[in-house]
C-alpha positions in Angstrom: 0.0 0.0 0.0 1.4 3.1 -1.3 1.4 6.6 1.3 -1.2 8.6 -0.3 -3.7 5.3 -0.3 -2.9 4.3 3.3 -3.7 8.9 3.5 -6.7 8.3 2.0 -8.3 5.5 3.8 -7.4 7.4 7.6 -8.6 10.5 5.8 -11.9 8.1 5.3 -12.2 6.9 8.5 -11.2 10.6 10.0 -14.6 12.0 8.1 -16.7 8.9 10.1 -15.1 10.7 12.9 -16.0 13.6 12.8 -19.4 13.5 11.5 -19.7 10.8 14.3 -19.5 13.9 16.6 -23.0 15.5 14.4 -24.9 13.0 16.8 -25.7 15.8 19.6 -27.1 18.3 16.6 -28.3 21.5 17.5 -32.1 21.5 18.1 -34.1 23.3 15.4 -37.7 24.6 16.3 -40.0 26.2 14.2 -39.3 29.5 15.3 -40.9 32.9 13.9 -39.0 34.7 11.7 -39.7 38.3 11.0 -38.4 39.9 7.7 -36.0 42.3 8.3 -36.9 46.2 9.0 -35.7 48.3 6.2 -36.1 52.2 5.5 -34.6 52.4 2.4 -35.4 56.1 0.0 -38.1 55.4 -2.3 -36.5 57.6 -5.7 -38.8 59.4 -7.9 -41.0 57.3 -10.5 -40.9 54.0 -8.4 -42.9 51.2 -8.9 -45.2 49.9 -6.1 -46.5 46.4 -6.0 -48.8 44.8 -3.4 -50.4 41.8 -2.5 -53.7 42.7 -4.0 -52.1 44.7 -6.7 -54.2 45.3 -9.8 -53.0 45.1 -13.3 -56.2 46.1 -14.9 -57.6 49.9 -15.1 -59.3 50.3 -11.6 -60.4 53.5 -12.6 -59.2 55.3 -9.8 -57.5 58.6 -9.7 -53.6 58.3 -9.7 -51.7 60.7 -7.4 -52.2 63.8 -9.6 -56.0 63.1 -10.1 -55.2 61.5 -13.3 -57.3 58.7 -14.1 -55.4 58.0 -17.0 -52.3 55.4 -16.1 -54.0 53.9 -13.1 -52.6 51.1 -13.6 -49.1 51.8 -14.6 -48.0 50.8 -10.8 -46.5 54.5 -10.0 -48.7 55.5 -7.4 -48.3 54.1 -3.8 -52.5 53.6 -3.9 -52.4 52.3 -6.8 -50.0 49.3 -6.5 -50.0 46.2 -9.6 -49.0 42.7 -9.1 -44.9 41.8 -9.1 -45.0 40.5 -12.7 -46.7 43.6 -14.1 -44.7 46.2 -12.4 -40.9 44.1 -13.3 -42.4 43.5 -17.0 -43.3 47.4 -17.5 -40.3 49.0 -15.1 -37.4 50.2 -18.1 -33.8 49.1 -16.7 -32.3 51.2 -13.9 -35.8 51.8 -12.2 -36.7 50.7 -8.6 -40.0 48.4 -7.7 -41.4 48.9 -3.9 -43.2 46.0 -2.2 -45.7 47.4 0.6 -46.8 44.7 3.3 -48.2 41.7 2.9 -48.1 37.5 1.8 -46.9 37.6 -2.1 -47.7 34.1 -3.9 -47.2 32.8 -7.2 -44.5 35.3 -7.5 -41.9 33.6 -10.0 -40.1 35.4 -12.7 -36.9 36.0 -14.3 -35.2 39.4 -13.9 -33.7 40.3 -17.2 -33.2 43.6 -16.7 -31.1 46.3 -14.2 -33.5 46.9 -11.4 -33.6 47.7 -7.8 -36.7 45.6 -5.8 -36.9 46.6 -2.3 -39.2 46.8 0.6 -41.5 49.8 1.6 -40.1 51.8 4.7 -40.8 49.6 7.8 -42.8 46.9 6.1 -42.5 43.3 6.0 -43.2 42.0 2.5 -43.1 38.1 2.6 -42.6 36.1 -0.9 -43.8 32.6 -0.2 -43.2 29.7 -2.8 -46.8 28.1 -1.2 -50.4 28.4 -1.4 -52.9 28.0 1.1 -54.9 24.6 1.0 -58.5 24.1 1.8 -61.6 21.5 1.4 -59.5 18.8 3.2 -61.6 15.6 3.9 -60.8 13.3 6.5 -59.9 9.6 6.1 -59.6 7.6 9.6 -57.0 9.2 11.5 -55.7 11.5 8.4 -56.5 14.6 6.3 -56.6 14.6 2.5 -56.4 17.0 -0.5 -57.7 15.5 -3.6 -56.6 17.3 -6.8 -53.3 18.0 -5.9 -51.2 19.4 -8.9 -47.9 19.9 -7.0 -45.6 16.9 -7.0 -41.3 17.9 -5.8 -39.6 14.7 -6.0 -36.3 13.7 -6.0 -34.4 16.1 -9.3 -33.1 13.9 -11.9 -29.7 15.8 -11.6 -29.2 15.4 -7.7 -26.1 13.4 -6.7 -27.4 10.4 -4.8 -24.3 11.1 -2.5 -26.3 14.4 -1.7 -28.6 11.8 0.3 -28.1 10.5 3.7 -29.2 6.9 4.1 -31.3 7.6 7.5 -33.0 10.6 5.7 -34.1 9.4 2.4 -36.7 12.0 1.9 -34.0 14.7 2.1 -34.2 15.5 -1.7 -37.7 15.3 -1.9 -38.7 19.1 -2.4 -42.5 19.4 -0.9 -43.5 20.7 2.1 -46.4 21.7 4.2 -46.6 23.7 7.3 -49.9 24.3 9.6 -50.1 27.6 11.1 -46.5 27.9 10.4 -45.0 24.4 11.6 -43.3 22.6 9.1 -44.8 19.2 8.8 -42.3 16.3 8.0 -42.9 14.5 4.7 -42.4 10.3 4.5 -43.3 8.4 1.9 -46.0 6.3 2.1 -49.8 7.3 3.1 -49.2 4.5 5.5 -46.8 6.1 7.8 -48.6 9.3 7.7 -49.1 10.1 11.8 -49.2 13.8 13.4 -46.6 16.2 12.7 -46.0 14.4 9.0 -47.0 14.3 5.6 -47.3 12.8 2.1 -47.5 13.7 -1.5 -49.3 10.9 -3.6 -47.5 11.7 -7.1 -49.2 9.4 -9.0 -52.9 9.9 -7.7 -52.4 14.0 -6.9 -53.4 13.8 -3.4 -52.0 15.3 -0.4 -52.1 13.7 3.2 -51.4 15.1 6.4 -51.8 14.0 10.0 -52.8 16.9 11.2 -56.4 17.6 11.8 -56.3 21.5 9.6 -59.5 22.7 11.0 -59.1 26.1 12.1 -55.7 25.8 10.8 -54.2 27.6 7.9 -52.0 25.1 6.2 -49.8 26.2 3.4 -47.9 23.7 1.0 -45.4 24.3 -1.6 -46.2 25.4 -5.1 -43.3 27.2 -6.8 -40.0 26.2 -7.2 -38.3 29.8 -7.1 -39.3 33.4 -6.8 -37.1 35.3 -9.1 -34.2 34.1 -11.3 -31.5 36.5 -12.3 -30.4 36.1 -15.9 -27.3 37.8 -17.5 -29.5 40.3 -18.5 -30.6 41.4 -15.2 -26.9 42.2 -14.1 -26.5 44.9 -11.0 -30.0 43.8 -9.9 -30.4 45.3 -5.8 -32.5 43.3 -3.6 -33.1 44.5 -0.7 -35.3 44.1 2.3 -37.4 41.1 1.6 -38.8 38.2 2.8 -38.9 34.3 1.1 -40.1 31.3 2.3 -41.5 28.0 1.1 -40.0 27.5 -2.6 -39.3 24.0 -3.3 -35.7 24.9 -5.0 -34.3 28.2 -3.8 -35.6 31.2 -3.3 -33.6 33.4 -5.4 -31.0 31.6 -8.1 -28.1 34.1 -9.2 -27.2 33.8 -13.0 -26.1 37.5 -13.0 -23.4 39.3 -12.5 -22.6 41.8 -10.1 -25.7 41.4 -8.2 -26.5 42.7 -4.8 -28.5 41.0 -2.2 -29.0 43.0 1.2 -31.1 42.5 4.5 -33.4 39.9 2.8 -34.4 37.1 4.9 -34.4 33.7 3.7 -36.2 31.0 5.5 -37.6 27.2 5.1 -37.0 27.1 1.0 -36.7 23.5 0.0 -32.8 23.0 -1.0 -31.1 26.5 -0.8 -32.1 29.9 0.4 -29.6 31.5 -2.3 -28.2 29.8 -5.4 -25.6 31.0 -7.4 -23.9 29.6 -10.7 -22.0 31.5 -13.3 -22.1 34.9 -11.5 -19.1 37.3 -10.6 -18.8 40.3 -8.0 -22.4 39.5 -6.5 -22.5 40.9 -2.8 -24.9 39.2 -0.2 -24.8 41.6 3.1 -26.9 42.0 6.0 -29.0 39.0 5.1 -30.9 36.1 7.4 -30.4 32.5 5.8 -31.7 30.3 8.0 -33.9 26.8 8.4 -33.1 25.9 4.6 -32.9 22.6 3.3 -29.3 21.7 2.5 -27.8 24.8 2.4 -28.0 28.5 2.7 -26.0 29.8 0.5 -24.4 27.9 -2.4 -22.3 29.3 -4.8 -20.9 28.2 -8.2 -18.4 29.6 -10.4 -18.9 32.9 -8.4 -15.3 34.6 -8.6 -15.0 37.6 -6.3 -18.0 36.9 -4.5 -18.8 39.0 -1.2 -20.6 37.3 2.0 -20.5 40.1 4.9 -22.1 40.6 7.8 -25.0 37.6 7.0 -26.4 35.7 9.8 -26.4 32.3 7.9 -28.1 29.4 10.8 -29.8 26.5 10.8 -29.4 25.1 7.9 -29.6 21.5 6.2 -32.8 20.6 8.4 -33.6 17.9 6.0 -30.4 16.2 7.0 -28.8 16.3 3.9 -25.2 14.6 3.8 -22.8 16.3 5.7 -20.0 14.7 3.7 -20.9 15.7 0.6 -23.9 18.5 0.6 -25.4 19.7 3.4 -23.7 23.2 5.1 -24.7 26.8 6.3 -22.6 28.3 3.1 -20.9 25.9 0.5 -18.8 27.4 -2.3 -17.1 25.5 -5.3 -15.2 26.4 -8.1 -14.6 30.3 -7.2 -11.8 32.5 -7.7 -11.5 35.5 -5.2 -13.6 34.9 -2.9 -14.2 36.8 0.4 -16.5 36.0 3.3 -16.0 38.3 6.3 -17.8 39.0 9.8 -20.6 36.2 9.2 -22.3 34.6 11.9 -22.5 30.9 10.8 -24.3 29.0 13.7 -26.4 26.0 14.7 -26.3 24.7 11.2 -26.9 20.6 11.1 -23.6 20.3 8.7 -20.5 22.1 8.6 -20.5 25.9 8.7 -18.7 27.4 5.9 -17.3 25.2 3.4 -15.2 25.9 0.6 -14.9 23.3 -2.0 -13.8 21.7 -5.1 -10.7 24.7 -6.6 -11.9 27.3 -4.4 -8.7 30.0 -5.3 -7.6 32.8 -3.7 -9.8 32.9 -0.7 -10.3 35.6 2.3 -12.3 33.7 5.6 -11.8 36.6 8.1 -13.3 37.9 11.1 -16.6 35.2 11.0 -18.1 33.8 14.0 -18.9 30.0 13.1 -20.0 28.3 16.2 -22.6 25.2 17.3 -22.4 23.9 14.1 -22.9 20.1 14.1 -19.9 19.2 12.3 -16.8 21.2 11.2 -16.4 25.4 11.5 -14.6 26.0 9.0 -13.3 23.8 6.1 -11.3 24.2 3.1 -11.0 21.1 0.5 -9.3 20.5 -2.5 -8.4 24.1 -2.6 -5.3 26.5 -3.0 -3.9 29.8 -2.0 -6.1 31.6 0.7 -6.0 33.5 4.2 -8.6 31.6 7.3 -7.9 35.0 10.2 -9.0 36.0 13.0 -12.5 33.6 13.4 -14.0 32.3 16.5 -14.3 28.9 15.7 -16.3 27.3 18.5 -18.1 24.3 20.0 -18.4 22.7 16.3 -17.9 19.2 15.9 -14.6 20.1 14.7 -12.8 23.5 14.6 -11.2 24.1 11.2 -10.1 21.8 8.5 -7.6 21.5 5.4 -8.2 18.4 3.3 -5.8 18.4 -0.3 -5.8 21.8 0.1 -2.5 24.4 -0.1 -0.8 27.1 0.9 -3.4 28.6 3.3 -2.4 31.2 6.2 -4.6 30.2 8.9 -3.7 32.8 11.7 -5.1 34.9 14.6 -8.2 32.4 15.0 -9.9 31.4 18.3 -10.6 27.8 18.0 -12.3 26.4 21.0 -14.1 24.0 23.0 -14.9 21.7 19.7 -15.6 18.5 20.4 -12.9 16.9 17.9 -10.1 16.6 20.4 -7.2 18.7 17.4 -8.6 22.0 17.1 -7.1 22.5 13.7 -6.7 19.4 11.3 -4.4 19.1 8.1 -5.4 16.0 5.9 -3.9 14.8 2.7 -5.8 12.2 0.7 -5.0 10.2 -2.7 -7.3 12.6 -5.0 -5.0 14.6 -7.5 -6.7 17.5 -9.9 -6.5 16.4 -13.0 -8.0 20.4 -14.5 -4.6 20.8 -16.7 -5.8 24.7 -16.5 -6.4 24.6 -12.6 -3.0 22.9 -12.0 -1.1 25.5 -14.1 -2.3 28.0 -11.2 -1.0 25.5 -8.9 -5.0 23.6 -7.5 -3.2 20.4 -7.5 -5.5 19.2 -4.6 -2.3 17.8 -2.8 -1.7 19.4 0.9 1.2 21.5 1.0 2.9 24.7 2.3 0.2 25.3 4.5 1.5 28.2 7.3 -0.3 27.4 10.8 0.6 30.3 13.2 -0.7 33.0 16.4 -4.0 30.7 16.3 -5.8 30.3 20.5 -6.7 27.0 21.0 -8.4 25.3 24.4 
């Protein structure tokens, strides 16, 4: 047995190891989330959208006692419907959400725009719809007619999938007066607090008795998607819940995400893939999925000042998927005074020729597996983080020449605070190599870091 092979194999049996430690998970609740409060200027000739908004000639006076234009969503009592006011706004203009529950919101942005929240408002976006006319059958509650089906995506990874939580990818959910209900997959283990999406008959079952309940179930795989086109898009002080995928996917560059809260979407709060210099600030990610933030291909991304928490709630696998923030394949990338916490996975994660990396200043604590980890990665700075009570503190697997100084790692439960690990997987990317993202461990500088 050659060194890197017998590597590989303790590197194996380190990962049991660790995520051994993910047994005494932090406890996730279905706690109320408020969207964050915002009081952002509203600029001259903003659109306003509502929940209620009408697209069709009210005939009401507009602002200036025009009747004419009633409709064109530029007067604050005279709000349209999302899709309206982002088909008719020209680029560069801003669109205002006043308060309220926003469904069947899903659009692509293909155009510069600013969408924000109304001073002091909490706008919700909610990838669900509420469901009605239930009809009880023994000790169960069914919805006949159910044309929303989630299952497992043909493109997911089966690695994605842990073997004790199968249902992980399976993308539906329900919640009752805003309790998420857990889904299994047979009618026949359907029992209080779970449900079950009959694909092949459209019926929907819950154990829950809904009367005098709202109950709200998920319809809408994403609320907005950000195309090239819509590059230098601002969001900004809104709420998402309940989309089966994520809530917003990032296919543009140098967008802006800011004080938005993302909460219970089915796989990812935020998704982004082919985007550069996209800044996410100030945001909530939390009670997601898999993940709350995952990022492809997203060179010179910005995370600051997000509180990114408990995450993966579908028990996802923490080898291979689950996280608070998981980045691959990114050039210049910087995440900086982040609160990662209480996440079932590890806490941030970068992954997979992640080059030229800044981790500074972050707290990632009470995550149920590892604080911080960099894998298969090269050239980067890890400084001056509290890493603590993780299941491990902070980890370099095939990864080089990264400055790891100035941290606080304590009281993890992994006995070496800091852990270097080499394994037999070589990069065989001729253009990644070149830049040196060989995936073998080496020149790493370990120094000034607190340990207890």
């Amino acid at each position: 047995m050659n060194t890197r092979t017998s590597l590989q194999l303790k590197f194996l049996v380190f990962v049991q190891s660790v995520f051994a430690l993910s047994l005494a998970s932090p406890e996730v609740t279905s706690a109320a989330v408020n969207v964050k409060n915002t009081n952002y200027p509203i600029p001259a000739g903003a659109y306003f959208v509502s929940p209620d908004g009408r697209d069709s000639n009210s005939g009401r006076k507009n602002d200036k006692g025009d009747r004419r234009g009633a409709n064109s969503c530029k007067s604050f009592n005279s709000p349209c419907s999302v899709e309206k006011a982002i088909a008719s706004a020209p680029s560069g203009a801003t669109i205002v959400f006043k308060d309220g529950i926003y469904r069947n919101v899903n659009t692509n942005i293909n155009k510069k725009l600013t969408l924000q929240a109304y001073p002091n408002a909490e706008p919700w976006l909610k990838g669900s719809v509420v469901v009605g006319d239930w009809v009880r059958e023994g000790n169960k509650w069914r919805k006949d007619g159910w044309n929303y089906s989630f299952p497992l995506p043909r493109h997911m990874d089966k690695k994605a999938l842990d073997r004790e939580h199968p249902m992980a990818g399976n993308r539906d959910m329900v919640y009752v007066d805003g309790v998420a209900l857990k889904q299994v997959g047979s009618k026949s283990r359907v029992v209080g607090g779970t449900f079950y999406v009959d694909y092949a008959k459209n019926k929907l079952y819950i154990g829950k008795n809904p009367a005098g309940k709202t109950v709200e179930a998920t319809a809408i795989e994403k609320a907005f998607s950000l195309t090239r086109k819509g590059s230098s898009t601002v969001i900004r002080g809104l709420g998402f819940a309940h989309y089966a995928d994520q809530a917003i996917l990032v296919m543009a560059d140098r967008a802006t995400l800011e004080n938005n809260t993302f909460v219970w979407n089915g796989l990812s709060g935020i998704r982004l893939t082919s985007a550069t210099n996209a800044v996410l600030r100030g945001n909530n990610v939390s009670y997601n999925a898999m993940n709350g933030i995952q990022g492809y291909y997203t060179d010179h991304l910005l995370l600051e000042n997000n509180s990114i928490s408990f995450n993966n709630i579908e028990q996802f696998a923490r080898t291979w998927s689950g996280a608070g923030t998981k980045i691959m394949k990114t050039t210049g990338l910087t995440l900086r005074n982040n609160v990662v916490e209480n996440n079932l996975a590890t806490g941030i994660w970068l992954d997979g020729s992640v080059y030229k990396s800044t981790v500074t200043g972050n707290t990632s604590r009470n995550n149920a597996s590892i604080g911080i980890q960099h894998e298969l990665s090269h050239l980067g700075t890890v400084s001056g983080n509290l890493v603590a009570n993780n299941g491990a503190g902070i980890m370099l697997a095939d990864t080089s020449s990264i400055q790891v100084r100035n941290n606080r790692v304590v009281n993890n439960r992994f006995k070496e605070p800091i852990i270097v690990k080499d394994s037999k997987r070589v990069n065989k990317n001729k253009a990644e190599v070149a830049r040196g993202i060989k995936w073998v461990t080496g020149n790493n500088v370990i120094k000034n870091n607190t340990f207890r």
